[in-house]
C-alpha positions in Angstrom: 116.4 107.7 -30.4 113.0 108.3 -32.6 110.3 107.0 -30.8 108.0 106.7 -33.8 109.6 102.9 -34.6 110.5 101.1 -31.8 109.4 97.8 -33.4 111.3 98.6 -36.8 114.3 100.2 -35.0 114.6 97.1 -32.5 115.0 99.7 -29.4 114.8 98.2 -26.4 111.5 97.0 -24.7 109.7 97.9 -21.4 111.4 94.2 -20.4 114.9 95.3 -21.5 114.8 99.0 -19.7 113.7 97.2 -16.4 117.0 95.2 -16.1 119.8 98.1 -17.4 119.0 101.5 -17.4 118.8 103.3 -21.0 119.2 106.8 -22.4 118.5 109.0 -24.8 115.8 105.8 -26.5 112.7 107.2 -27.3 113.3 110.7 -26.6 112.6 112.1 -30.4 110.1 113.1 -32.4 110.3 112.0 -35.9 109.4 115.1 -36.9 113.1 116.1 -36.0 115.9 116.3 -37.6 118.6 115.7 -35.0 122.0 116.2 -36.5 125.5 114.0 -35.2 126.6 116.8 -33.6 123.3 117.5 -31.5 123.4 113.9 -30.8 126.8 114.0 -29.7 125.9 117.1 -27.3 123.7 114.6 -25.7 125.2 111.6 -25.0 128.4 114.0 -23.7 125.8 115.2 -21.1 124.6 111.5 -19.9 128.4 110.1 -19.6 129.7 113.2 -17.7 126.5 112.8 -15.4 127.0 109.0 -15.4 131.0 109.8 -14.9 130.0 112.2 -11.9 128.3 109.3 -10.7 131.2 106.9 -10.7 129.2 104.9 -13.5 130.8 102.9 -16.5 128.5 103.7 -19.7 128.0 101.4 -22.5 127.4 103.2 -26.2 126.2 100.8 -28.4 126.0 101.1 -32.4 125.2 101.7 -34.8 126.1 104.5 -37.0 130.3 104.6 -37.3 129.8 108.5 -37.9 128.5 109.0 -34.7 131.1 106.8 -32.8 133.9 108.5 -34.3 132.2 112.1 -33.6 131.8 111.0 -30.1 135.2 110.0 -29.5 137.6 112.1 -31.6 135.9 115.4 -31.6 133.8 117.3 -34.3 135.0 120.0 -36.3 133.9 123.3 -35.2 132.2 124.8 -38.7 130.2 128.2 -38.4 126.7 128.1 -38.2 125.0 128.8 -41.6 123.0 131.3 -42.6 119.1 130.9 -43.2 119.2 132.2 -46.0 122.1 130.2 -47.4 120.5 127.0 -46.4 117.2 127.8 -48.0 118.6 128.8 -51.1 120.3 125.4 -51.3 116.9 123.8 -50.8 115.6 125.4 -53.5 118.8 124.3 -55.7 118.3 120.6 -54.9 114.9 120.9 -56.1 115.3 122.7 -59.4 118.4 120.6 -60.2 117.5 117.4 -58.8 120.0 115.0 -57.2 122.0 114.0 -59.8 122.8 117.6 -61.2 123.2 118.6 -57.4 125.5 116.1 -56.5 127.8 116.7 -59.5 127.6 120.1 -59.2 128.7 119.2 -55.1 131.6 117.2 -56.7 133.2 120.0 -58.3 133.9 121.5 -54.8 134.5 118.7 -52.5 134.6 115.4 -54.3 134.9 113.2 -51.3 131.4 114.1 -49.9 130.3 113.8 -53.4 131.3 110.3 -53.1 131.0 109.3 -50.1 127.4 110.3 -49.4 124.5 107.6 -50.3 121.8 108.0 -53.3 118.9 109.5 -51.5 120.3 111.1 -48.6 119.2 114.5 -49.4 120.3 116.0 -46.0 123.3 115.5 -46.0 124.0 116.1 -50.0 122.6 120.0 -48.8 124.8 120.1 -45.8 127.8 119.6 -48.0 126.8 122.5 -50.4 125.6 125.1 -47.6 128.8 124.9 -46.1 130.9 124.9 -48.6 128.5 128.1 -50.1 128.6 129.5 -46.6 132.5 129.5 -45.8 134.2 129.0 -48.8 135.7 125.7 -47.4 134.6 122.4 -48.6 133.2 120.3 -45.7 135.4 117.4 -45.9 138.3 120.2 -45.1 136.2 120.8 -42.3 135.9 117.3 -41.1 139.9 116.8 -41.1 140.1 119.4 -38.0 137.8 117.8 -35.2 138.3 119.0 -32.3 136.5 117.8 -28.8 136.7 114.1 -28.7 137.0 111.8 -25.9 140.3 112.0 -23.7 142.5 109.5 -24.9 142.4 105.9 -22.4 138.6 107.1 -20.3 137.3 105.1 -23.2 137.6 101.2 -24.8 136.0 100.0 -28.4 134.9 96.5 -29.8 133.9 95.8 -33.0 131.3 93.0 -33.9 131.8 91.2 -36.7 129.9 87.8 -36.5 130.1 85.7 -40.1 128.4 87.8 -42.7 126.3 84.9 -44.3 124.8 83.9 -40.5 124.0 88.0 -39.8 122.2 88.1 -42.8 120.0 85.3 -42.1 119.7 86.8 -39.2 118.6 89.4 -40.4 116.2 88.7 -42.9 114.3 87.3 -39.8 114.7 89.7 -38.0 113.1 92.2 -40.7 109.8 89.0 -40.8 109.5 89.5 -37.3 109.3 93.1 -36.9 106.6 93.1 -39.4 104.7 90.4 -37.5 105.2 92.8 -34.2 104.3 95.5 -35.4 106.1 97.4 -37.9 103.5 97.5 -40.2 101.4 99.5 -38.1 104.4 101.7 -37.2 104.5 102.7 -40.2 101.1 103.6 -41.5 100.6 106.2 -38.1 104.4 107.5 -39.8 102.4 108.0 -42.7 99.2 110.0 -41.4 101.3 112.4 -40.1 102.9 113.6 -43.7 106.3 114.4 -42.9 109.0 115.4 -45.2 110.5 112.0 -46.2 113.7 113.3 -46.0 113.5 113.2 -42.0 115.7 110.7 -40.8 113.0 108.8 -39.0 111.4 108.8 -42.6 114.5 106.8 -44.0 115.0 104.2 -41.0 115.5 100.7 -42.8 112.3 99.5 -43.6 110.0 102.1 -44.0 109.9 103.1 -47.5 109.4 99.5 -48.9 106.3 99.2 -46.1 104.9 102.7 -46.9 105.3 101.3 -50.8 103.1 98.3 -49.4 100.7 99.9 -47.7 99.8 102.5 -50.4 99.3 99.4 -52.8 102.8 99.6 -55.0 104.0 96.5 -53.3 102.6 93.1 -52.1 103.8 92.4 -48.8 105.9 89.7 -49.6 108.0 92.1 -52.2 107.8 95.4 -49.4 110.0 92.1 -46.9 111.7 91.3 -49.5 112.7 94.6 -50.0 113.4 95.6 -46.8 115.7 92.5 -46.1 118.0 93.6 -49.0 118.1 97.4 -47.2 119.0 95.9 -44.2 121.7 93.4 -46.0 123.2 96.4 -47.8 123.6 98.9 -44.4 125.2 95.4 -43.1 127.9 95.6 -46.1 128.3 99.6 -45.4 128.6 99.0 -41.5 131.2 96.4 -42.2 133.3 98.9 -44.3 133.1 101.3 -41.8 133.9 99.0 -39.1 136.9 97.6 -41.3 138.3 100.9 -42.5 137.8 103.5 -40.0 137.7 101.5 -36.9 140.0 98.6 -38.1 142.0 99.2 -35.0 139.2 98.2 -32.4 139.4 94.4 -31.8 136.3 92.4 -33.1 134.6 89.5 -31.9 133.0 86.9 -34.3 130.9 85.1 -32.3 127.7 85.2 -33.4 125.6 84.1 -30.0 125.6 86.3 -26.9 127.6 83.7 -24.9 130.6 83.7 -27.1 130.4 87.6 -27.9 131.0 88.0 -24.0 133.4 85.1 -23.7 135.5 86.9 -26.6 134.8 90.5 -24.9 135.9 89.3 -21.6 139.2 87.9 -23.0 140.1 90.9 -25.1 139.4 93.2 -21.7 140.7 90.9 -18.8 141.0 93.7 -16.4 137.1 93.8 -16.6 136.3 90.8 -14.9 138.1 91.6 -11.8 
């Protein structure tokens, strides 16, 4: 969706686009902050216009939040105040995260927990909601509303051998940087944005930025960015185990066998 990393975010090439038509790649500044629910606005607008068409559309993943938002709805919580969400700006910086977090705890442990070290945003959006409505945001999240109509939509999970992906993808991370990445992410830099942009946080870029401001050799920055990649592998996988755990998965790990599998878990498909 940012168009700032195409190299580091694997989106698909000039090549790729030629042969099946995309959407919604490239289309975002990283100086944006899209939220799921803008991004499920979105891609509601290209499948009904692709629906109106009489055309199948294929999401592919990616992040399990936005899947589930897409398909079972998203809760309908009141817009916060300015003020309200400035103020708990200003919190997170004088308490810093640890003292925010646990202060977050004390009204809605689950987000608390749930929500990774680092991820400012959504440790803020927690606490304005809760500070703007009283309710804690994980109550919020029970009541989605707007999803999907139940059978105008199939899922698949891919779940190829974990020790292959990751091989896979610590060479995947050595060839981005070969193609490109690198240089990706020094033009991120010259434009000083607020690292707590999502485009700021892709997988990758703070171990590079480290590299090219002299912290890290290159070989540690890879390094490093091979074990991001391996750990949002192992958070994918719970996701993909415990939230979508009834979606059937293919194992295959080459395209030929993914589609074999595919095919045979949706026979009406091939007719």
């Amino acid at each position: 969706m940012y168009r700032d990393l195409p190299v580091l975010t694997a989106a698909p090439d000039a090549a790729d686009q030629s042969v099946v038509r995309h959407h919604l790649v490239g289309t975002v500044d990283a100086g944006e902050a899209w939220s799921t629910g803008r991004w499920v606005a979105a891609a509601r607008a290209v499948i009904a216009e692709l629906a109106a068409q009489g055309t199948d559309v294929i999401v592919p993943g990616g992040t399990g939040l936005y899947f589930e938002a897409l398909v079972k709805g998203l809760a309908d919580i009141p817009a916060v105040p300015v003020a309200v969400r400035a103020r708990t700006g200003d919190d997170y910086a004088a308490l810093g995260e640890a003292a925010f977090r646990e202060r977050l705890a004390g009204v809605d442990p689950a987000a608390a927990a749930r929500i990774l070290p680092g991820d400012r945003q959504r440790l803020c959006r927690a606490w304005e909601v809760f500070a703007a409505t009283g309710r804690s945001l994980t109550d919020w999240q029970a009541e989605p509303a707007g999803g999907l109509p139940a059978g105008s939509w199939r899922g698949v999970r891919l779940m190829p051998p974990r020790e292959a992906l990751y091989r896979r993808c610590d060479t995947r991370l050595t060839g981005m940087v070969s193609g490109g990445a690198l240089e990706e992410v020094k033009a991120l830099m010259t434009r000083g944005l607020d690292p707590a942009l999502p485009a700021c946080k892709a997988v990758g870029v703070r171990p590079l930025a480290a590299h090219l401001v002299g912290e890290l050799s290159l070989e540690a920055a890879i390094e490093a960015g091979q074990r991001e990649t391996r750990n949002y592998v192992k958070r994918q996988e719970v996701w993909l185990r415990g939230r979508m755990a009834d979606w059937p998965a293919v194992t295959e790990l080459d395209p030929e066998g993914q589609w074999r599998s595919f095919l045979a878990l949706n026979p009406d498909l091939t007719t």
